[in-house]
C-alpha positions in Angstrom: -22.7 17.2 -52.4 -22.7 18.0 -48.5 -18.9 17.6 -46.9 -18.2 16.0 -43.3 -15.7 18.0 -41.3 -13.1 15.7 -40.3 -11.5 17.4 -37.5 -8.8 16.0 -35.3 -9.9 14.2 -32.3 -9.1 16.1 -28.7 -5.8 16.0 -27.3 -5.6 13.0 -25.1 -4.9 14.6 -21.9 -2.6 13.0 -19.2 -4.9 11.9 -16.0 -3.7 13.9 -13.1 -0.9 11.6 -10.5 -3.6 9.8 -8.8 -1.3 10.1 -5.4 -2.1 13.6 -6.0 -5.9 13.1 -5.2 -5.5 11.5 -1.7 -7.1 10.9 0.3 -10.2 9.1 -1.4 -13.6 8.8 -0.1 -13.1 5.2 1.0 -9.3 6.2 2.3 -10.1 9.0 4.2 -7.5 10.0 6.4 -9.3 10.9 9.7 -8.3 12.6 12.4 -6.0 10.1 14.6 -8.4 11.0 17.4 -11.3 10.8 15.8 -14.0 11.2 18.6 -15.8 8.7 17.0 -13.1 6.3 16.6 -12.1 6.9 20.6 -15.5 6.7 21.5 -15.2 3.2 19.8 -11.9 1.9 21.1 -12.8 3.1 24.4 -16.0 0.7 24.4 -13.8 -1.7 22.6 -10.9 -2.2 25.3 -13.4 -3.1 28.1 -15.0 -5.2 26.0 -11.2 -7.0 24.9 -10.7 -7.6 29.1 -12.2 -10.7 28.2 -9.6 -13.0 29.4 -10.1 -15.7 26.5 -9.4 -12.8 24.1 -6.2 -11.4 26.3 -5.4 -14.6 25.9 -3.9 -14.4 22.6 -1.5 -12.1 24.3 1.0 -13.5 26.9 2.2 -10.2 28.4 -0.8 -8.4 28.8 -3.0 -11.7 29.9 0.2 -11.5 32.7 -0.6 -8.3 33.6 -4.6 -9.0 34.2 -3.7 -11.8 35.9 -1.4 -9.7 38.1 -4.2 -6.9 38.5 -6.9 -10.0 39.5 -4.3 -10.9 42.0 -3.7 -7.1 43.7 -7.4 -6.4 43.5 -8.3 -9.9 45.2 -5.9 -8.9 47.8 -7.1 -5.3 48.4 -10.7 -7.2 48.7 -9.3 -9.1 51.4 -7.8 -6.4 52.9 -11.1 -3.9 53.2 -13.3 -7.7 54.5 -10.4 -7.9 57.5 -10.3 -4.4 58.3 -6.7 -4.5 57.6 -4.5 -1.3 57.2 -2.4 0.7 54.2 -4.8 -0.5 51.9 -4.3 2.5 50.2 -1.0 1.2 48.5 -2.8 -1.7 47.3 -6.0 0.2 46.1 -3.5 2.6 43.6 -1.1 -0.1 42.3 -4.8 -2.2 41.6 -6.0 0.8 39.6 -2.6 1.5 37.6 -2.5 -2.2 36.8 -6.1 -2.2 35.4 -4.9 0.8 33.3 -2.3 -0.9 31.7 -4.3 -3.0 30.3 -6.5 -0.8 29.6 -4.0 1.5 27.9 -2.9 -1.7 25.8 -6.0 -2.4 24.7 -7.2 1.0 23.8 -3.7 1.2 21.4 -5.1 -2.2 19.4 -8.5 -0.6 20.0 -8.0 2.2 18.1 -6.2 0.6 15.1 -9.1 -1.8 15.0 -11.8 1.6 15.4 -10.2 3.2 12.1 -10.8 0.2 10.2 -14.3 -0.3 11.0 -15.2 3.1 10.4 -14.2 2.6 6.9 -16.3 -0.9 6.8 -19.1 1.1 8.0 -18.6 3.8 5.3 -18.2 1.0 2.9 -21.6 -0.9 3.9 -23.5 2.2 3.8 -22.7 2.0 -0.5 -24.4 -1.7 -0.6 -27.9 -1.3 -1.5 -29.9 -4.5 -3.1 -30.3 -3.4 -6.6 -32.6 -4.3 -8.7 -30.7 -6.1 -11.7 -31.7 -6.9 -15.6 -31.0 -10.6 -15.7 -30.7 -12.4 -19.0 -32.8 -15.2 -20.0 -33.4 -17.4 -22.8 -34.1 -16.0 -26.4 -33.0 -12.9 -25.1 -35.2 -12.5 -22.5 -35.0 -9.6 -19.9 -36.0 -10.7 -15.8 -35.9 -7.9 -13.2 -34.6 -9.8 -9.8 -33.2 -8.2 -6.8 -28.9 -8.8 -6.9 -29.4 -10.8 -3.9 -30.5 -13.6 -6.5 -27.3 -13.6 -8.7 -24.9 -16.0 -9.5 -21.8 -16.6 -11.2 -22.2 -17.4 -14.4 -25.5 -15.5 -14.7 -25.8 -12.6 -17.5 -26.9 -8.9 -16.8 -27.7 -6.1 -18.9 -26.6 -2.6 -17.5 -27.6 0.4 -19.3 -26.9 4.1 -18.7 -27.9 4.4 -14.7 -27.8 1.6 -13.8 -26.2 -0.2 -10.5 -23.8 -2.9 -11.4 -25.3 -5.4 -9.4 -22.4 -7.4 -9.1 -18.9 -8.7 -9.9 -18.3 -9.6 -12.9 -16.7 -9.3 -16.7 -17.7 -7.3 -19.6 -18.3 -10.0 -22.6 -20.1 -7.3 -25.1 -19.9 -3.6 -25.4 -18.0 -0.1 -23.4 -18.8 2.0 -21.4 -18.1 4.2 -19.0 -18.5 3.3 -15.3 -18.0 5.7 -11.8 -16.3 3.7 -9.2 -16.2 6.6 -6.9 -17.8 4.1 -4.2 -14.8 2.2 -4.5 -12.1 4.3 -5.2 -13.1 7.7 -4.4 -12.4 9.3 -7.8 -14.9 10.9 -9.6 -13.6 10.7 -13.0 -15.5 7.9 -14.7 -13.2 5.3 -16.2 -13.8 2.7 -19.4 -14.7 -0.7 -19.4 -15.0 -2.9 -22.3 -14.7 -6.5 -23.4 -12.1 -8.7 -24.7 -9.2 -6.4 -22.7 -7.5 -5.6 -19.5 -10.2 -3.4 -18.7 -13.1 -5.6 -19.0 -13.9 -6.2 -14.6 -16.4 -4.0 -12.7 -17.0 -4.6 -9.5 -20.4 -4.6 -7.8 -21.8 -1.4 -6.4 -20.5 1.2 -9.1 -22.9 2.8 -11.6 -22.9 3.0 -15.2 -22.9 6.5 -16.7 -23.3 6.0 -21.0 -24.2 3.2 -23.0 -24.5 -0.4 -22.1 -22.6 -3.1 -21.7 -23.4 -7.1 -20.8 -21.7 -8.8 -18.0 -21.2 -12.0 -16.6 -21.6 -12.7 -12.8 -18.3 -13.7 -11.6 -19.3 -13.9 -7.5 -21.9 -15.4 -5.4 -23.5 -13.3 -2.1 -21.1 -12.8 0.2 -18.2 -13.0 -1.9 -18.0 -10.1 -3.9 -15.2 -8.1 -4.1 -17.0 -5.4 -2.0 -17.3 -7.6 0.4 -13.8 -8.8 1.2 -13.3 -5.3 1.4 -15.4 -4.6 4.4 -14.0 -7.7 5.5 -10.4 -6.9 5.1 -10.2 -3.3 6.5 -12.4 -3.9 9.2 -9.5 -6.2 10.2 -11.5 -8.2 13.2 -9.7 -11.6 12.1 -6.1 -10.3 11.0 -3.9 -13.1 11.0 -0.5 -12.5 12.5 2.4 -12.1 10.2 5.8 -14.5 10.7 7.5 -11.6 12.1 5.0 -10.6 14.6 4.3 -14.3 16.0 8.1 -14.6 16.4 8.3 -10.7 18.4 5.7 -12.3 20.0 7.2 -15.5 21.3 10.5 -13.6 21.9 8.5 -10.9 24.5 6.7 -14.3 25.9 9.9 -16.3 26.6 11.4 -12.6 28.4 7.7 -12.6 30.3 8.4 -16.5 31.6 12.0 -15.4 32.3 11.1 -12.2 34.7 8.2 -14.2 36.3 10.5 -17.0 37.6 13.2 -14.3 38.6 10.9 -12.2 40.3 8.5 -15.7 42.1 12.2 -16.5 43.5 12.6 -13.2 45.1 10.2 -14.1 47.8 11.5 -17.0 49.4 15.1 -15.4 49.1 14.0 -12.3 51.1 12.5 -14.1 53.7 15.8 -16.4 54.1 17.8 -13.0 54.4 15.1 -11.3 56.8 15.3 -14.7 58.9 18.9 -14.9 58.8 20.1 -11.3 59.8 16.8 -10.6 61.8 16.4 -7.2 60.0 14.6 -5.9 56.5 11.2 -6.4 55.0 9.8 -8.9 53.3 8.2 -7.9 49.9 4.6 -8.0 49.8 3.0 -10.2 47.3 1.2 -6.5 45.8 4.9 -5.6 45.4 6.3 -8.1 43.6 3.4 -8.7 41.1 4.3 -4.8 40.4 7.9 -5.4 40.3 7.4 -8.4 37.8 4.0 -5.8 35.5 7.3 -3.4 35.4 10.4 -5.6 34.2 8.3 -7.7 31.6 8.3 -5.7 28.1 4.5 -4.8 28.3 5.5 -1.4 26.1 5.7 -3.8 23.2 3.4 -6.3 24.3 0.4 -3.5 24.6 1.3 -2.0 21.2 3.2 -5.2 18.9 -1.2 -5.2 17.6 -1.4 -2.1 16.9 1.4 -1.7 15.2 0.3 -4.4 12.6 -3.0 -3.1 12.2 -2.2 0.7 11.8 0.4 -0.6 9.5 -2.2 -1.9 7.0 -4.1 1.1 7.7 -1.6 3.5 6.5 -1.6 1.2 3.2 -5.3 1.7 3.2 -5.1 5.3 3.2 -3.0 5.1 -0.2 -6.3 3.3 -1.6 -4.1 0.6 -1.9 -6.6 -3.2 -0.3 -4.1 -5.3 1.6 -5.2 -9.0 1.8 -3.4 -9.6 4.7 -0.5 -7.8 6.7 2.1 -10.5 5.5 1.9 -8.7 2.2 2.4 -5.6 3.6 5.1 -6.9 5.9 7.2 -8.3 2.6 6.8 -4.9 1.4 9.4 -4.2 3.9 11.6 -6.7 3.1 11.8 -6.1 -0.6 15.0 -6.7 -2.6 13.5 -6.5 -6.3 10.8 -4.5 -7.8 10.1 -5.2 -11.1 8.6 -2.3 -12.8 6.2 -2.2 -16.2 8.0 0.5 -18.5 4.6 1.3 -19.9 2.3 3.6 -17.7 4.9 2.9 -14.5 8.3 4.2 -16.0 6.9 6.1 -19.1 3.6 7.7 -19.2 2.4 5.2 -20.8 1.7 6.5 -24.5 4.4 7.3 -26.8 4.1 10.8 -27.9 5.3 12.5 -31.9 8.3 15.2 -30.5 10.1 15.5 -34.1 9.5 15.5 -38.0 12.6 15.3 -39.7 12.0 15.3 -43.5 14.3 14.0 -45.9 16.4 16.4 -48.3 14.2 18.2 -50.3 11.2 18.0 -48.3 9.2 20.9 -46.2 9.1 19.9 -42.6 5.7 21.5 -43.2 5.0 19.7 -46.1 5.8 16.4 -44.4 3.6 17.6 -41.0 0.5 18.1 -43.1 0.7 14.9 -44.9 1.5 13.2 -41.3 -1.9 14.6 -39.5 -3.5 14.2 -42.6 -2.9 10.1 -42.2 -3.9 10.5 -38.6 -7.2 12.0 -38.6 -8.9 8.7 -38.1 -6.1 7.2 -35.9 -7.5 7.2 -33.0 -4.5 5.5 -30.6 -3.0 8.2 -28.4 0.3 8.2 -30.2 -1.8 9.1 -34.0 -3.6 11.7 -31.7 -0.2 13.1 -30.6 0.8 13.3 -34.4 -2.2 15.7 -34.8 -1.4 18.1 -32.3 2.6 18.3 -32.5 1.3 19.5 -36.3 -0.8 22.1 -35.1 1.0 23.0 -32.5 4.3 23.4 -34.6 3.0 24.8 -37.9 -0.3 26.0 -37.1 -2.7 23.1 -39.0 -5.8 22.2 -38.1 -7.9 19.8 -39.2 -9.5 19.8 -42.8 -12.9 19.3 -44.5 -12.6 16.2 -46.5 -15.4 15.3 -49.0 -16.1 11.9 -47.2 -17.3 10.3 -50.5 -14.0 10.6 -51.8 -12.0 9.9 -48.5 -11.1 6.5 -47.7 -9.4 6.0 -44.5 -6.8 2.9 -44.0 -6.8 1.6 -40.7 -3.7 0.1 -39.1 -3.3 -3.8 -39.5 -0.5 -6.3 -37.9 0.0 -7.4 -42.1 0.5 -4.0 -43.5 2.1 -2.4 -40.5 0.7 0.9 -41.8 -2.2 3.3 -41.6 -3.4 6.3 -43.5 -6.1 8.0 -46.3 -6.6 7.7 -50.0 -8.0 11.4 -50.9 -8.2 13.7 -54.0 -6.2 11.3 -55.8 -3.6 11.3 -52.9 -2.4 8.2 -50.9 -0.9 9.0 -47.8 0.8 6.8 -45.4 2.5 6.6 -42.1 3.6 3.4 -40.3 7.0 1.7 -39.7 9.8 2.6 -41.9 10.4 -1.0 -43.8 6.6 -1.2 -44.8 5.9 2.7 -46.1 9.4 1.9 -48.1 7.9 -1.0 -49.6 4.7 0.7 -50.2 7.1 3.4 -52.3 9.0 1.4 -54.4 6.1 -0.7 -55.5 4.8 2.6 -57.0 8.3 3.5 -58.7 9.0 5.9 -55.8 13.2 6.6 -54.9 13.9 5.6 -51.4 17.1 7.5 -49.8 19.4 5.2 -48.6 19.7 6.9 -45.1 16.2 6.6 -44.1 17.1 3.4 -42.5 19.9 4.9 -40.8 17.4 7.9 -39.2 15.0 5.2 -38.3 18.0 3.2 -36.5 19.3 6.0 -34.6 15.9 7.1 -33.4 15.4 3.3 -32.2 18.8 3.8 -30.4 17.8 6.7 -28.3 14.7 4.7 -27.5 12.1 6.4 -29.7 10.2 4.8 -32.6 10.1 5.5 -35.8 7.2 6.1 -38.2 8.0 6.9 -42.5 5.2 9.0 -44.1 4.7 9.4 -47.5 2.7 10.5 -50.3 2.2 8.0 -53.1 5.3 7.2 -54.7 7.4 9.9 -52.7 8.5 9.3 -48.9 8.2 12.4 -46.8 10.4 11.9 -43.8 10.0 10.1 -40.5 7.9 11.2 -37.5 10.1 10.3 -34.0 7.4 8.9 -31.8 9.5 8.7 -28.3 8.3 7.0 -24.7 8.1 10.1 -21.9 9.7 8.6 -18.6 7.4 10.4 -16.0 9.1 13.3 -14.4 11.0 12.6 -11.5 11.4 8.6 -12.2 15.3 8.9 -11.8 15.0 10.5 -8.8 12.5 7.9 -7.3 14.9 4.8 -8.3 17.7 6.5 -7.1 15.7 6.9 -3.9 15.1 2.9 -4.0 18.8 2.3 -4.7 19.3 4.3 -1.6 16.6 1.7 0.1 18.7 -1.1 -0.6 16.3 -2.2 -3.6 17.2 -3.6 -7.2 14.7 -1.6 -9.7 14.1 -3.3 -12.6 12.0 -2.6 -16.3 9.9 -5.3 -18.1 9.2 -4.5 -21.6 8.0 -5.7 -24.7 10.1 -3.3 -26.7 13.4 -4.6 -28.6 16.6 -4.4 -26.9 18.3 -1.6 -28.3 14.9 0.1 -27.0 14.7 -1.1 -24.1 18.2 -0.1 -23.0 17.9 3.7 -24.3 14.8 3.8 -21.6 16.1 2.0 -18.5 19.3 4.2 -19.1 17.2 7.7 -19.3 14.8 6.2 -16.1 18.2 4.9 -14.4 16.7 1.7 -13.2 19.2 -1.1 -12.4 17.9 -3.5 -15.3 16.1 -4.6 -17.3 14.0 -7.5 -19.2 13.0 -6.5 -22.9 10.8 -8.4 -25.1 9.1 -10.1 -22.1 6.3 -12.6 -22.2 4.3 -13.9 -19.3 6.8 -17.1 -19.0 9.7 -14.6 -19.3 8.5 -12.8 -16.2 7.9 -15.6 -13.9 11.1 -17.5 -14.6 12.5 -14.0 -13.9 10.9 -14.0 -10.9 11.7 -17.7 -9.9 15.3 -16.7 -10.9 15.2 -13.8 -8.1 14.0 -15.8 -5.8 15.8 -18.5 -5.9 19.0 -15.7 -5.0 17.4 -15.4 -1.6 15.4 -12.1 -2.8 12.0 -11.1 -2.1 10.3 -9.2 -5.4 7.4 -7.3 -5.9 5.6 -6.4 -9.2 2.3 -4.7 -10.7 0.2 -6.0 -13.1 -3.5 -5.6 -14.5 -3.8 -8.1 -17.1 -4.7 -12.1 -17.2 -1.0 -12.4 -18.9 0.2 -10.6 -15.6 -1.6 -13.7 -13.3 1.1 -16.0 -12.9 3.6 -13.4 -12.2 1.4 -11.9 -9.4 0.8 -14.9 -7.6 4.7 -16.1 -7.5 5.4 -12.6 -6.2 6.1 -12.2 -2.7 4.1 -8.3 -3.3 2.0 -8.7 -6.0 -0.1 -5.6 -6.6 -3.5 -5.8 -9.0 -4.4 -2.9 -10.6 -8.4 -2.4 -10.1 -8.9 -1.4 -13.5 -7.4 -5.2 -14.8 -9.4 -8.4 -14.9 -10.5 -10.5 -12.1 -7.7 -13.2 -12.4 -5.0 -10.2 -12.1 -6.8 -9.0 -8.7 -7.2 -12.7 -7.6 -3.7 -13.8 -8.3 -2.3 -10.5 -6.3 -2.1 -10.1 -2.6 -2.8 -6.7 -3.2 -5.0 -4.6 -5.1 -4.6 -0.9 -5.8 -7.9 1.1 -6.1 -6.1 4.0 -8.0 -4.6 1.5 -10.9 -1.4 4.1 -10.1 1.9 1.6 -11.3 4.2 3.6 -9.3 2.5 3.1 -6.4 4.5 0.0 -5.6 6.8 2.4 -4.6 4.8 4.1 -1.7 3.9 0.6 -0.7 7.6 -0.6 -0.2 7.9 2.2 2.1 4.8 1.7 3.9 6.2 -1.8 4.5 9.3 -0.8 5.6 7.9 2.0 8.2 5.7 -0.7 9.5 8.6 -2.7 9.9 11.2 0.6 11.4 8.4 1.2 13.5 8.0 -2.2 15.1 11.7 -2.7 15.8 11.8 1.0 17.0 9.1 0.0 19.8 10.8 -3.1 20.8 14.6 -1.2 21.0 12.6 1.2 23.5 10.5 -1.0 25.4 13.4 -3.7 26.2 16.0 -0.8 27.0 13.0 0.6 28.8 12.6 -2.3 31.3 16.5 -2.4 31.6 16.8 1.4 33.1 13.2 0.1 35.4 15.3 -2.4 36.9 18.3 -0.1 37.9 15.8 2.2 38.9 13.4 0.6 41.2 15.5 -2.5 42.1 17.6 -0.6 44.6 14.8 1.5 46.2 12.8 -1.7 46.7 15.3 -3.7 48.6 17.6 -1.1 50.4 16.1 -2.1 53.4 16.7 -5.7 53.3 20.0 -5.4 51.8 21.0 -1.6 52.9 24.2 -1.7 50.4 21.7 -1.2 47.4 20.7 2.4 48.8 24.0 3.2 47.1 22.7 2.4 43.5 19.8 4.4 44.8 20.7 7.7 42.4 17.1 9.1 42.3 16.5 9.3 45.7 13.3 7.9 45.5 12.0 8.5 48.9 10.4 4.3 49.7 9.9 1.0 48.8 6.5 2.0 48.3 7.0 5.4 46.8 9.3 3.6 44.1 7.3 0.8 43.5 4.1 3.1 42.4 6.2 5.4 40.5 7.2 3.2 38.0 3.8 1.3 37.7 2.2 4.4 36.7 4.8 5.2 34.7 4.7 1.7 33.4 1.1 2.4 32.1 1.5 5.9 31.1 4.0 5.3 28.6 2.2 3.1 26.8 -0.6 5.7 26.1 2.1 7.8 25.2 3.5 5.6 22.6 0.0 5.3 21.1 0.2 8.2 18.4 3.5 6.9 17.4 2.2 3.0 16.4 -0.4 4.6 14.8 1.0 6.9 12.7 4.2 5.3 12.4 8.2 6.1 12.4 9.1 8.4 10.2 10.5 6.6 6.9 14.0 7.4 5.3 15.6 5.5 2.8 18.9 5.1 4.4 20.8 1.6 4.2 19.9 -0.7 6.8 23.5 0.4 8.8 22.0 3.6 8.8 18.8 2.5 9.8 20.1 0.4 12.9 22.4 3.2 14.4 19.3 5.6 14.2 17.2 3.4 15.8 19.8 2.4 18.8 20.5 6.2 19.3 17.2 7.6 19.0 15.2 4.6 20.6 17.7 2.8 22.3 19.3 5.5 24.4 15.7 7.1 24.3 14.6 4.2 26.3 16.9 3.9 28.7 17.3 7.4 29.7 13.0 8.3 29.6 12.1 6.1 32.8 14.8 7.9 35.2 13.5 11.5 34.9 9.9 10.4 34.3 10.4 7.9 37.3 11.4 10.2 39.7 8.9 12.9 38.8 6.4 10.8 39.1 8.0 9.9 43.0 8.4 13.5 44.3 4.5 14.0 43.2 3.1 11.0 45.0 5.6 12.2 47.6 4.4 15.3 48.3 0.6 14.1 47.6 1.5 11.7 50.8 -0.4 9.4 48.7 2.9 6.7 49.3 
């Protein structure tokens, strides 16, 4: 009679960190001048002098307005033949170019998002999909015709025409257009894994799937949408930033419209000094209002989602990313986030008078057929320990048990043998019914394995137990570290689990997280959730599954995995492309460099208009009020010489700042004390002490060009 070989299945090999594979196709981190992308802004921030769309921005619509003024001025100047219209003709220009400058900094944020919407609609082709009819019935119809709840067939090669769930059959799909990553992953029904979005192509089998999305709506498509960022809403913070630097804007342009009429009483008065011109003073007011922050406070938003972008991670809008920053709680999934998701056999310990060898071969024996990761783990710690590999079986005499919720146990009735593995109270059962001895301190192995967090599985053969095999959860390499790094941040790290107690608290102690929630159902995390809330904390959480929706959507950070179902990706306000759990981490930094970086910019630009005004002030009015040439400590050489200086520099430091709201300030995970002295010495000094040199540099150059 012909024998099967029934060999033990591959080693399930851990996927590589998918941080490790950045950055993806649809993340590609370009260069941050991109010729392309400046050739874009560039076109872009002529385009945005519209002055309905400045609009929407108080301090640079101020500035236009200012450079309308000048430049209507200069007109009238060159009609009436009028003189020293060379002053006016350069502070026009600079003004121009600080708007310019400020729009090119939004520009290019917006430029690197569309570029990726580009690359994205460059994947969207109308496929031709297998819609199915009545009886069974197969129509060919272009995807443009699809509707949710309409059925499709998709076989091996075929385009997935559109959103949808897997109700019947697996296979494997590559969602390289959407992620990037080459490696095919599974989809099936009736699981976590059972979305595919439109656009990616299946590789083996077939599976049926039901239309989930209408034209226009597909998940593809809010992609494009959402990177190409063209209708960003403002986040709470920002709208605030932005009616603090609008309130400062009204403040200076009041001070500086009363400056007139007081200079003129003084000229009139003592019959000596200069009036300021009306080109002066609209310069004097472009230079004290915080246009550093106004020209970048966009761009900072915008690059902000871009960096989350680059982590393959789709932001739905930049409050998310924004809460990231503010983060008190993250609540972490122990499986696949903490540990690497699959518990692995580490140990057989047989009982006295048992072979460990003995016990090993009777172990992979039982889990030829088991195809989970941990009865694959059981086959190669045997062969890697003692050599065994798998055996031919006669398969008319093998009989292979598969696990069941009832017996709690798996295993194969062969040669007369009936071997077992599963939990310890059901393969002691499953001895004494056969008049088997059971060792009074197998339940005392099993407890102390539970203890340290493992799990414990009893083998034996027939009536006589072999030993237990210690099954234990691997905490990722490095985990400790990271939550100690989020302790550092100020954040409270904290497991959910469905394991017992006693399990539970062996893991969170070897991952050092802050707590813990064991045995947790989807009711258990939300009232959690509502819980931290209610404490006056913001919490973020993963999640994949349709158990994981409600939790998502009370988050203030929920992050979808890609690979769950559709309600997980709806009910999140973000969705990572990688599935990668720990990637909540990366995204809480990203938050809070977006945040560091924005309060960075505004420390500089408000300490920056400070040091303008001591600055300027002085040179501009010493010969109205001659007792100001004191304060004059540059020596800048005249009203006018001083007045252009720090206009251009006005508009050159913008451009300057560019890289650095793009690419952000550099994140550490100091406490926020930390964080706030940094930020006052590095950008707070900074600020005030960059427009004296750069100020007066900028003087003795015009001076010596005589162009002042």
């Amino acid at each position: 009679m012909p024998t099967t070989p029934i060999a033990p299945p591959a080693p399930h090999q851990p996927q590589e960190d998918p941080t490790s594979l950045l950055p993806k196709k649809l993340a590609r981190a370009r260069p941050l001048f991109d010729p392309e992308i400046v050739q874009r802004a560039v076109r872009a921030s002529f385009v945005k002098l519209n002055p309905m769309t400045l609009l929407k921005n108080p301090v640079m619509f101020v500035v236009e307005v200012g450079a309308t003024l000048t430049t209507a001025f200069l007109i009238r100047d060159l009609v009436t033949g009028a003189g020293g219209i060379g002053f006016s003709l350069q502070i026009s220009l600079w003004l121009w170019f600080t708007v310019l400058f400020a729009n090119f900094a939004e520009a290019m944020a917006e430029a690197r998002g569309k570029a990726q919407a580009d690359a994205l609609r460059k994947t969207r082709t109308d496929t031709i999909a297998k819609r199915l009819g009545p009886g069974g019935r197969i129509d060919h119809v272009p995807a443009s015709v699809l509707r949710a709840p309409m059925m499709v067939l998709c076989e091996a090669g075929d385009l997935i025409p559109g959103d949808g769930e897997v109700i019947e059959g697996i296979a494997t799909v590559d969602e390289s257009v959407i992620t990037g990553e080459s490696a095919p992953v599974i989809r099936e029904s009736g699981g976590d894994r059972s979305a595919v979005t439109g656009g990616t192509r299946v590789l083996s089998d077939q599976i049926r799937i039901r239309i989930t999305s209408n034209p226009g709506e597909t998940f593809l498509d809010r992609m494009i949408a959402l990177v190409e960022g063209a209708e960003r809403q403002k986040t709470p913070n920002e709208i605030a930033l932005n009616i603090l630097i609008a309130g400062l804007t009204l403040i200076f342009l009041l001070a500086v419209v009363t400056l007139q009429p007081f200079s003129q009483y003084s000229v009139n008065s003592t019959g000596s000094g200069v009036v300021p011109s009306v080109v002066v003073l609209v310069s004097l007011l472009v230079c004290l209002i915080p246009t550093t922050i106004g020209g970048l406070l966009s761009a900072i938003g915008i690059a902000g989602m871009d960096r989350v972008m680059q982590h393959n991670v789709l932001a739905m809008s930049g409050k998310a990313v924004e809460a990231a920053g503010d983060v008190n709680s993250l609540l972490l999934d122990k499986t696949g986030t903490i540990t690497l998701g699959n518990r692995q056999a580490v140990e057989f310990l047989p009982i006295h008078g048992v072979n460990a060898e003995e016990l090993a071969d009777a172990a992979q024996l039982s889990s030829l057929a088991d195809e989970t990761p941990e009865g694959r783990s059981v086959v190669v710690l045997a062969k890697e320990k003692y050599g065994l590999r798998g055996r031919h079986i006669p398969e008319h005499d093998a009989t292979f048990i598969p696990f069941s919720a009832y017996a709690r146990m798996s295993g194969v009735d062969f040669a007369g043998r009936q071997l077992r593995k599963g939990a310890t109270e059901a393969v002691c059962k499953f001895v004494a019914e056969r008049g088997g001895e059971v060792p009074g301190y197998i339940q005392e192995v099993s407890d102390r394995i539970s203890r340290n967090g493992g799990t414990p599985l009893a083998v034996a053969d027939g009536k006589r137990l072999l030993g237990v095999i210690h099954l234990k959860d691997i905490v990722k390499g490095g985990m400790k570290e990271r939550i100690a790094q989020l302790r550092r941040m100020g954040i409270r790290s904290v497991m959910i689990t469905g394991d017992n107690p006693l399990t539970a608290a062996a893991i969170a102690g070897e991952a050092g997280v802050d707590d813990f929630l064991a045995q947790a159902t989807p009711k258990d995390k939300l009232e959690y959730i509502k819980k931290e809330q209610l404490a006056g904390r913001l919490v973020a959480m993963t999640g994949d599954g349709t158990n994981d929706a409600p939790a998502l959507a009370q988050a203030d950070v929920g992050v979808a995995m890609n690979t769950g179902t559709m309600a997980a990706k709806e009910a999140g306000n973000m969705v990572d492309l990688d599935s990668n759990p720990t990637k909540l981490i990366e995204i809480v930094a990203i938050g809070k460099q977006l945040l560091i970086t924005r309060g960075a910019l505004t420390t500089f630009s408000i300490a920056n208009d400070v040091a303008k005004y001591f600055a300027i002030i002085p040179a501009m009015f010493m010969a109205t009020y001659p007792a100001l040439g004191k304060l004059n400590i540059m020596g800048l050489h005249t009203t006018e010489s001083a007045v252009l200086s720090a206009v251009i520099f006005n508009a050159l430091i913008i451009i300057a700042l560019v890289p650095l709201a793009l690419r952000g300030v550099k994140y550490r995970p100091l406490d926020a004390a930390h964080l706030l002295r940094r930020n006052l010495l590095i950008y707070g000094i900074g600020g005030i002490v960059t427009p004296f040199p750069g100020i007066w540099i900028i003087d003795q150059i015009i001076h010596a060009l005589g162009w002042a």
